[in-house]
C-alpha positions in Angstrom: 28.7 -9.1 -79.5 28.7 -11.6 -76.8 31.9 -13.1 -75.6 31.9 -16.8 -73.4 35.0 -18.0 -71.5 35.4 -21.8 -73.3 37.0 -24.7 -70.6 39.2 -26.9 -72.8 41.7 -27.0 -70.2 44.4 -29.6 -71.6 46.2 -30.4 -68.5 48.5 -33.4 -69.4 50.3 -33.6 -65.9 48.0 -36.5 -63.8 50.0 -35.2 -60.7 48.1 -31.6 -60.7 44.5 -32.6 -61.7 43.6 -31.6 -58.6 44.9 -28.5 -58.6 43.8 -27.9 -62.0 40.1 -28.4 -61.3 40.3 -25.9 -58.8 42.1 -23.7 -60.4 39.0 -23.4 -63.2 36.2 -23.3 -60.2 38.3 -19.8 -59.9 39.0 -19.1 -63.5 34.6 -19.1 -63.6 34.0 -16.9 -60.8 36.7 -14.5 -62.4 34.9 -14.5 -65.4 31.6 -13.7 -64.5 33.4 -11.2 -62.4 34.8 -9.6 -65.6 31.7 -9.6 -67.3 31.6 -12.3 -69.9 28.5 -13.5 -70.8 28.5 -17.1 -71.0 30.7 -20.3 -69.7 31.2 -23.3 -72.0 32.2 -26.7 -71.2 34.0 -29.5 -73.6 33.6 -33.2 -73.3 36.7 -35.5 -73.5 38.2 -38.2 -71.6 41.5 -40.5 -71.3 44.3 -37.9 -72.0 43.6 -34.5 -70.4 42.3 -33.3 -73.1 39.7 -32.2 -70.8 41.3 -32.2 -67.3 37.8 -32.5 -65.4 36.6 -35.0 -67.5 32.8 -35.1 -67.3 31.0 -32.2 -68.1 27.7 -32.6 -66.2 29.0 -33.1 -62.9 31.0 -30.1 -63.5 28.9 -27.8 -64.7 26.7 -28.7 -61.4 29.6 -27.2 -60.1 29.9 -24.1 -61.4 26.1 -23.4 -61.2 26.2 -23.3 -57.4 30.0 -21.6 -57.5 28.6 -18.5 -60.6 25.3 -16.9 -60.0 24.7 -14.4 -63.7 26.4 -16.0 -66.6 25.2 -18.4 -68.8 26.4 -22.3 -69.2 26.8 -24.3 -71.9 27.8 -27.8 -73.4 29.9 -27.3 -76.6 29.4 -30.4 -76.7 28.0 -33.6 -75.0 28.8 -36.5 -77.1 24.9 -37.6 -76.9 25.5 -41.3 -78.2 27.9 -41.7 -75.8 25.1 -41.2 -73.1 21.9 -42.8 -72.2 19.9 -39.9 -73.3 17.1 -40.2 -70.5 19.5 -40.2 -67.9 21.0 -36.5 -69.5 17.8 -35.4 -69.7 17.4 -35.5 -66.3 20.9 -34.7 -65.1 20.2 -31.7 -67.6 17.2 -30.8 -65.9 18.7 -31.3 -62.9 21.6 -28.7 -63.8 18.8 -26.1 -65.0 17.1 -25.7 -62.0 20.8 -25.3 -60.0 21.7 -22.1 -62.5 18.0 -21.6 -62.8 17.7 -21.6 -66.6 21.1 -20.9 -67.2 21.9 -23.6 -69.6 22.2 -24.6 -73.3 22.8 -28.4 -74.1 24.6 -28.4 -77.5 25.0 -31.8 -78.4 26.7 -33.9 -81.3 28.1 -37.2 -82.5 31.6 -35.3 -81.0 34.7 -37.5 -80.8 35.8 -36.0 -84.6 39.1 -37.1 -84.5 38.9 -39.6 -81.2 37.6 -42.8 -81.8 39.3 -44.1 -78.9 36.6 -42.2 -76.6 33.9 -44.4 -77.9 36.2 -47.2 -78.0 37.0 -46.4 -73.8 33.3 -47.0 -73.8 32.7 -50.2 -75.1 30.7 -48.4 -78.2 32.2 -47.4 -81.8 32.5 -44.3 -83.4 30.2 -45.6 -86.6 27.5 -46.3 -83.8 27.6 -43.0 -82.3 26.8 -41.6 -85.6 23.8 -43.9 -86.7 22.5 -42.6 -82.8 22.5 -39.3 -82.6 19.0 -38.1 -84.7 17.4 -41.0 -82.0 19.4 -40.2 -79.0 18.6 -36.2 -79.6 14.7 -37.0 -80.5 14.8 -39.0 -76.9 16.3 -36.5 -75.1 14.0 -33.7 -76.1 11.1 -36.2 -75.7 12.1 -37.2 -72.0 12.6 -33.4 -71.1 8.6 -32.9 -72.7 6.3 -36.2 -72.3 4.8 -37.4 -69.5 4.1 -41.0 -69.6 6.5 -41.2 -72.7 6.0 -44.3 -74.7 9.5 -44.6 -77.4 10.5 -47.1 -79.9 13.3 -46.6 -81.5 15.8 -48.6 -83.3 18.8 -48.4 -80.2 16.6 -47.2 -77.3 13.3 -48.5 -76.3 11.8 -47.0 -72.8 8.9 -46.2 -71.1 8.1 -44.1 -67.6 5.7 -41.6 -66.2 7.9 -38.8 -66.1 11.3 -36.7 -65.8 11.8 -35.6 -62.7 12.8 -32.7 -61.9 11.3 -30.9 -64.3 13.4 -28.4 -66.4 13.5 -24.9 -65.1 13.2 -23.7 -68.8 9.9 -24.3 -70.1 9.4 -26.5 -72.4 13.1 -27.7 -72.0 16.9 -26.5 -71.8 17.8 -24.3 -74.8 19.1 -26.9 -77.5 21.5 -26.6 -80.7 24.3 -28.8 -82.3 27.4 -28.6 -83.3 27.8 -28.1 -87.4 31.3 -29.2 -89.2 30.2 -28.5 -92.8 27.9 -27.3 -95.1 25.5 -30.7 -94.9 24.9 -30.3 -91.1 24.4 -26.6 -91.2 21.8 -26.7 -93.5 19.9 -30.0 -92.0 19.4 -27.2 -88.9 18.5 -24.8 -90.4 15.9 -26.7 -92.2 14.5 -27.9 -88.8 15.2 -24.5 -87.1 17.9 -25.6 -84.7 20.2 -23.0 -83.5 23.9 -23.9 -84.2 27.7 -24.0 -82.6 30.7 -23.5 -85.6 34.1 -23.6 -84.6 36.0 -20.8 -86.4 37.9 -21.1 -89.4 38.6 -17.8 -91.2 36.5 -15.0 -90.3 34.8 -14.7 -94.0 34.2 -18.4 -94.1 32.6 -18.5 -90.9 30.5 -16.1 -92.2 29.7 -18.2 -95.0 28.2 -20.3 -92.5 25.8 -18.2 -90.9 24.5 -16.6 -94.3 23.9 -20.7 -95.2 21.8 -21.3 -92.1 20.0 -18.2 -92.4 19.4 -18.6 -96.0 18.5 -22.3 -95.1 15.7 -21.5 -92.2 14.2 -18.9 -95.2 13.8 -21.4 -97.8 12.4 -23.8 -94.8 9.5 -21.3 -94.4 10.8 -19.8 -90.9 9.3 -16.1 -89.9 11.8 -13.4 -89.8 11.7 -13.0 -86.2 12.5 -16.8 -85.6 15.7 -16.6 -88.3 16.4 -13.5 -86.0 16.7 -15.2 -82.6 18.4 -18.1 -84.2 20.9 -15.9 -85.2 21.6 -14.4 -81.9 22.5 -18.2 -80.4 24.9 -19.0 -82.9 28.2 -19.3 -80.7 31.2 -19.1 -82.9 34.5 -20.8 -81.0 37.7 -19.5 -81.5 41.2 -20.0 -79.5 42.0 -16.4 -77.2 45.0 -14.9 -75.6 46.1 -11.5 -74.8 49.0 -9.7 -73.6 50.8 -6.5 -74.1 52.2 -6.9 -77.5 51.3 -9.1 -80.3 55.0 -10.5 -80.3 54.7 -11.4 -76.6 51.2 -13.1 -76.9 51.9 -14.9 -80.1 55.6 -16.4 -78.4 53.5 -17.2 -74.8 51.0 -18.9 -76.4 51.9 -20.6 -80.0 54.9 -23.0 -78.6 52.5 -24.3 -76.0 49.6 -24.5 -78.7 51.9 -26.7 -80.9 52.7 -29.0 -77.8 49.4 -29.8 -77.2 48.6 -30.4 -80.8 51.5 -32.6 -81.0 50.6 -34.6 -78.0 46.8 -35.5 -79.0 48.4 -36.7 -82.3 50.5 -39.1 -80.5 47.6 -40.2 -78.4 45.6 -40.5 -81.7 48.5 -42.5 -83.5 48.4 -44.7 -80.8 44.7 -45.6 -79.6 42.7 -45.2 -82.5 42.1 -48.2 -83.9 42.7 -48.4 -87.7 39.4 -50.1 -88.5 37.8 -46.6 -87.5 39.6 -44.3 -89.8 39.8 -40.6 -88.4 40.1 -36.6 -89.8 43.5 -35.6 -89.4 43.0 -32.6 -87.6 44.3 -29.5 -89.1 47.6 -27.9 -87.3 47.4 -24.9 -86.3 48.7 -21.7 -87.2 52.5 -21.3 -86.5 53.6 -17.3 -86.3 54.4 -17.0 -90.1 50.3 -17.8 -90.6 49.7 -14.4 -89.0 49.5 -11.2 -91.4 50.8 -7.8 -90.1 47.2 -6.9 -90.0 44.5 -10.0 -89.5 43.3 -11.9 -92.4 39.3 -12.3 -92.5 40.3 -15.2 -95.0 43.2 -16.9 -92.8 42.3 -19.0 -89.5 44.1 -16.8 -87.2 42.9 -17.5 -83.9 42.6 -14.3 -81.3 46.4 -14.0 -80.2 47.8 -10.5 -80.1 47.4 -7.2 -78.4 44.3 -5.8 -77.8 44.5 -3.6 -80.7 45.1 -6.5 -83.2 42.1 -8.3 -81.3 39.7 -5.5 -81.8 40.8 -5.4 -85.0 39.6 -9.2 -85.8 36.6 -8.8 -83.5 35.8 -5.7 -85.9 35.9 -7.4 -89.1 33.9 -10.6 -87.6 31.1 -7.9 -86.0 31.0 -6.5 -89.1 30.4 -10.3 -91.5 27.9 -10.8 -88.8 29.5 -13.0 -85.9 27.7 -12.0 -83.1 29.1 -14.3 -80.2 32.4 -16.4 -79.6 33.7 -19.1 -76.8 37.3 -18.2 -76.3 39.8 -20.4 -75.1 43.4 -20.7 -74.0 42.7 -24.3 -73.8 44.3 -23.9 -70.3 47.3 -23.9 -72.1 48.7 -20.5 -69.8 49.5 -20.4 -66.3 46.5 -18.9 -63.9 48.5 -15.7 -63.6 48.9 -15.2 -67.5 45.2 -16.2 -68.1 44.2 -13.9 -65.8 46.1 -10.7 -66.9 44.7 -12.0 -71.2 41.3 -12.1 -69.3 41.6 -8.8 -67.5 42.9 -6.7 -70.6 39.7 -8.1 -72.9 37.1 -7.5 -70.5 39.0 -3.9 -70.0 40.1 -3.2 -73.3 37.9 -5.1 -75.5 34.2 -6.1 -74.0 33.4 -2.5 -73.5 33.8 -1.7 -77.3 31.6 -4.7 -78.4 28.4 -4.0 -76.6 25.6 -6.4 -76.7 
């Protein structure tokens, strides 16, 4: 398995964002130190949802501040972007971390319509975008003296500059909710980002693509790399007992829940109705032992963790982006981090 450290720091005091920011320029170089494999990065704005806000110009950060691990973008909201410009501030950032980087992309902004709102766009605009805006992007990164018509953006120009490190362009995949969206990339060959329900329905998921890119005509070695990309996010904290990491990190987990519903209540406008999002697990939602069919989220000991990281191995979840959501303190971030890369990582080889 591969494990990647997720930044979805909800920091909803304005007065430390500046100490917040610095303290996950730290939080990256500790986990490359540790040996995590890859570093993801959300995007949301106007609540702290997201305390550093845009993704791109953080990410250049942490290319010049991490020199192994991989980077990611789980997501950028694409229509929310002129795409040309990202692919260019994308091939930008994979020559800085020297083809380091995945863009995973999507419509995003599930249960925020105020984000597109913020932006003087609509959330029923973003999704009649996003096929376009991704088919732009991937042509910009490609075509010289690219020619493109489409029904929202029309441009023309020699050429993207600079030019990706990875040839022909940053690795790509998308963000899949259901059943619909995972098969439309597996039919195309797209590899895929899930966020994590229960272990056995996530699972699901992955036999569906895989199933999808056979019937599609893909070779076996081609459903086999796909595979190997699909990240699998899933909320992470450790400490010494499961009662002490479940009462550390559930109250704070149910704050910040409860505080993006309030924001939601208040700025989405009604004429763009949203998903309520699902709350999540109190303690009683834990079994004794994990539950492959439950959404428990990684919040335990290390033994109960290797337990769930056993049973998703084993129904074929080969890589997850954990996150705290920055929900901890530095100090018990650090000591979760520290007992999975020790206790954890080195059972779960690559």
């Amino acid at each position: 398995m591969r494990f990647g450290h997720f930044f979805y720091p909800m920091k909803f005091d304005d007065s430390r964002d500046s100490d917040a920011i610095q303290e996950c320029l730290a939080e990256a170089e500790l986990v490359e130190a540790l040996g995590f494999d890859a570093i993801w990065l959300a995007e949301h704005y106007f609540t702290g949802e997201c305390v550093y806000g845009d993704p791109l110009v953080f990410a250049a950060a942490l290319a010049v501040k991490t020199g192994k691990i991989e980077l990611g973008f789980a997501i950028l909201e694409l229509p929310l972007h002129n795409p040309v410009r990202v692919a260019i501030q994308t091939a930008l950032l994979d020559n800085l971390c020297q083809g380091r980087l995945t863009v995973g992309t999507a419509k995003g902004s599930n249960y925020n319509a105020y984000e597109y709102i913020g932006f003087g766009s609509n959330p029923e605009l973003g999704a009649e975008q996003m096929e376009e805006a991704e088919e732009l992007l991937v042509k910009a990164w490609t075509t010289d003296n690219l020619e493109f018509k489409g029904k929202h953006y029309q441009v023309s120009f020699p050429s993207v500059r600079p030019r990706p490190y990875q040839k022909p362009h940053p690795r790509l995949a998308r963000a899949c909710l259901n059943a619909e969206s995972v098969q439309a990339m597996g039919r195309i060959g797209r590899p895929i980002l899930l966020r994590g329900r229960s272990t056995n329905s996530t699972a699901a998921s992955i036999r569906l693509y895989q199933d999808t890119m056979a019937e599609a005509g893909f070779s076996q070695d081609a459903i086999e790399s796909n595979l190997s990309q699909i990240w699998v996010w899933r909320e992470m904290h450790l400490a010494e007992t499961d009662q002490q990491a479940m009462d550390e990190f559930l109250p704070a987990q149910h704050d910040a829940f409860t505080r993006m519903e309030n924001y939601r209540t208040h700025w989405n406008p009604s004429r763009y109705p949203m998903e309520r999002q699902t709350p999540p697990l109190g303690p009683e939602g834990y079994a004794p032992t994990p539950d492959p069919d439950a959404a428990e989220n990684l919040i335990g000991s290390p033994t109960r963790v290797a337990q769930q990281l056993t049973q998703m191995r084993d129904a074929g979840i080969r890589n997850l982006m954990l996150t705290n959501r920055g929900l901890m303190s530095p100090q018990k971030t650090a000591k979760s981090l520290h007992l999975f890369s020790q206790q954890i990582i080195p059972h779960f080889p690559n």
